[in-house]
N, C-alpha and C positions, 0 to 999 in steps of 0.2 A: 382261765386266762382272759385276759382283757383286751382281743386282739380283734380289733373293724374286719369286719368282712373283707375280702378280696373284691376290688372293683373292676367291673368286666375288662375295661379298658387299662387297666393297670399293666404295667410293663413283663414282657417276658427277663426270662436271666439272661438269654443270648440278645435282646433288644439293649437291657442296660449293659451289658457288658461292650457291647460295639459302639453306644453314646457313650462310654466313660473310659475309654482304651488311653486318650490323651490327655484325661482328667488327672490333675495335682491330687496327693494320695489323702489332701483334708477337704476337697472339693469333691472329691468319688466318696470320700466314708460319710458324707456331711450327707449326698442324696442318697446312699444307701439307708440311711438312720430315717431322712426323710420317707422314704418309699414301705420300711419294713414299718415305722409308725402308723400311717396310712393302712394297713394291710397286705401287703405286698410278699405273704408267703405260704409255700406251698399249703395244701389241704393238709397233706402228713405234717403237715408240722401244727398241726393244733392240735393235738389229743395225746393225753399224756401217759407215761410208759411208766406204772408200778416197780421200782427195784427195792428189795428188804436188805434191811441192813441190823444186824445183831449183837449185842456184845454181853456177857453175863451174865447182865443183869436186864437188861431193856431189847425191845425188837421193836425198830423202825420200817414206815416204808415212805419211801423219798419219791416222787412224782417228779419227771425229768422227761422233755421232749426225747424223740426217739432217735434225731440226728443232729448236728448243730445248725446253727440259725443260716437260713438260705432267704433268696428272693426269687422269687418268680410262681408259676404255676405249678402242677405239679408233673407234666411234660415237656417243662422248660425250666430250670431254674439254676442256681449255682452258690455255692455255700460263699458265705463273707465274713472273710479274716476284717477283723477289726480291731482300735486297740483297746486299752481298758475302760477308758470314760465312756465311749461311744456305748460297748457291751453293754456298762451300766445303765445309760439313759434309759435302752428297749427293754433291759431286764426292771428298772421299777418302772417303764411307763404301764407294762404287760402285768405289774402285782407279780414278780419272779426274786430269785437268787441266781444270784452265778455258785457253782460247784468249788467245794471243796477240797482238798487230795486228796481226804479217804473219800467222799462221793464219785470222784472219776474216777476210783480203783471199784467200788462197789458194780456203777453202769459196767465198766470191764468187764467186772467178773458176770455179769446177770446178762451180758449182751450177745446175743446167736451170734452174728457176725462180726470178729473183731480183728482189726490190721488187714493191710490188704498188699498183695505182692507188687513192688517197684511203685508204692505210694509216695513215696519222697522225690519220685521223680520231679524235673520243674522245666523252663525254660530257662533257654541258655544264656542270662541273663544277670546284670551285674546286681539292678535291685530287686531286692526279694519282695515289695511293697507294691511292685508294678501289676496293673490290671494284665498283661498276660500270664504272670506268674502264674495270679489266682484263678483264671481261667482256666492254663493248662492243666493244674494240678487240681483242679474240681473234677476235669473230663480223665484225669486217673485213676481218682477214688470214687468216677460211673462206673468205668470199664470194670472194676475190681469189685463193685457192689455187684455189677449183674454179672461175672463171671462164679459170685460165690450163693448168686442165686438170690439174695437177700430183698427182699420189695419194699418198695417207701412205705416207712410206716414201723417198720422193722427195729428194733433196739439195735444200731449198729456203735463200735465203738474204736479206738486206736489207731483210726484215718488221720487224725488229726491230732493237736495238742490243744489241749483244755486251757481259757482264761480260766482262771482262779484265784477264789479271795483266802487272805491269807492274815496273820496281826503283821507280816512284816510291807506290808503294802502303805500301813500307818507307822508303823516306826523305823523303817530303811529310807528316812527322805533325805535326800544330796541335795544341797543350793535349789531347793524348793523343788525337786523332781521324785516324786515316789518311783517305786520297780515296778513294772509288768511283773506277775504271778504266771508264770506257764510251767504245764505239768504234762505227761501222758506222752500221747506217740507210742505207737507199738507196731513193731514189723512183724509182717502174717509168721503165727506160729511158734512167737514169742512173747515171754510172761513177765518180761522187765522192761518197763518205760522207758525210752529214746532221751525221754526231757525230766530232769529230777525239779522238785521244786524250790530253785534256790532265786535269789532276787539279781540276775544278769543283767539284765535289761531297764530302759527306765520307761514311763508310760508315754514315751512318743514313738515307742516300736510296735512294728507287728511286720508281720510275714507273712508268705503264702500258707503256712502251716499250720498257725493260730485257728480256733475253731470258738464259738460263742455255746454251748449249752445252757438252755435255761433248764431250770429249776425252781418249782412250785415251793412258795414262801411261806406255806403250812404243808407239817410234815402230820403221819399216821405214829402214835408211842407209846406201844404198849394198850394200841385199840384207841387210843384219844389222841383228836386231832389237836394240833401246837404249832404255834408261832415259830417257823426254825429258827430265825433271829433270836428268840428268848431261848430256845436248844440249843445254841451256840453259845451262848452265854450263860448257860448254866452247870457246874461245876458237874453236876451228878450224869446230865446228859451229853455233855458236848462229846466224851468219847465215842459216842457212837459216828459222831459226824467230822471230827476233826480230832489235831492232836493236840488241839489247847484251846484253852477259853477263847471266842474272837467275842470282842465286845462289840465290832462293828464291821459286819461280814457286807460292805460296799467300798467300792469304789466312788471318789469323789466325780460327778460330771456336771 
């Protein structure tokens, strides 16, 4: 990944979270993009976490950070719901992909720790976009990471709901607005996602609940390394990765 060092002086999560509580939610995501470009995330979140993916005739292995995209150190940080353009800029500035629905069911299934009990919890609060929202609901999906033992670093998975690329992100567009793709959510102890993926939303939403995973833009197939872009647009491969050819697995930012 292509990601600047952390600079000593660079902001903790509870430093940016207390400067941006009364930030407009495209002035908070604007210095969030600014800070994670810069360097601005945990140590656990550079080094990436092998999951295989199978089918038939082919065996993949898909390279995917271990938790979604946070800011901060890595004894101070806090995970950032953002909406789809913004996801996209850090995923190609970093040489990444955003996940697929069958890549978030594969991390699922390959991930030690997955859902976490009264994760949906929020503040009691009318927008769901607000900086305490994401706050409160960061310090739920702590208390539930270290209650289930899990260490930064850890493939954790179903805290959150996955941005994801999809063909209908380019052919679902209203009076020039494509859909937000969200997928996943999973409540501890259950094997059926919270969020199906259908096109609800349009890409000026997000919520406390959205989560950014990147994903490594060359995959392992069958022992030989590939372009996933050209694996998703390949009729013989893309099953392993999605349910249909994407010709162009981004978002516009």
């Amino acid at each position: 990944m292509a990601i600047p060092p952390r600079l000593p002086d660079a902001m903790t999560g509870s430093a940016f979270l207390a400067a941006t509580r009364k930030a407009s939610l495209g002035e908070r995501e604007q210095r969030i993009v600014t800070e994670v470009l810069s360097g601005n995330l945990p140590d656990f979140l550079r080094t990436w976490v092998e999951v295989p993916i199978s089918s038939p005739r082919h065996h993949a292995v898909v390279r995917v950070l271990p938790d979604y995209l946070a800011l901060g150190r890595d004894d101070d940080f806090f995970r950032v719901p953002l909406r789809p353009a913004a996801s996209q800029e850090i995923a190609t500035a970093f040489g990444c992909l955003l996940p697929t629905r069958k890549t978030v069911l594969a991390v699922f299934a390959a991930a030690t720790h997955v859902g976490f009990k009264g994760q949906h919890k929020r503040a009691a609060c009318v927008d769901m976009a607000c900086t305490e929202c994401f706050a409160q609901f960061h310090r739920v999906i702590e208390v539930g990471r270290l209650a289930a033992g899990a260490p930064s670093g850890a493939l954790i998975a179903g805290h959150m709901k996955d941005v994801i690329v999809s063909n209908a992100i380019h052919r679902n567009v209203v009076k020039g607005r494509r859909p937000v793709m969200i997928f996943g959510g999973w409540y501890a102890g259950t094997t059926k996602p919270i969020q199906p993926a259908v096109p609800v939303h349009d890409d000026r939403y997000v919520d406390y609940s959205h989560g950014t995973r990147l994903v490594s833009e060359t995959v392992l197939i069958d022992g030989v390394e590939r372009p996933l872009d050209q694996a998703l647009a390949d009729p013989a491969l893309v099953g392993l990765f999605a349910d249909a050819v994407i010709s162009d697995p981004r978002y516009p930012s």
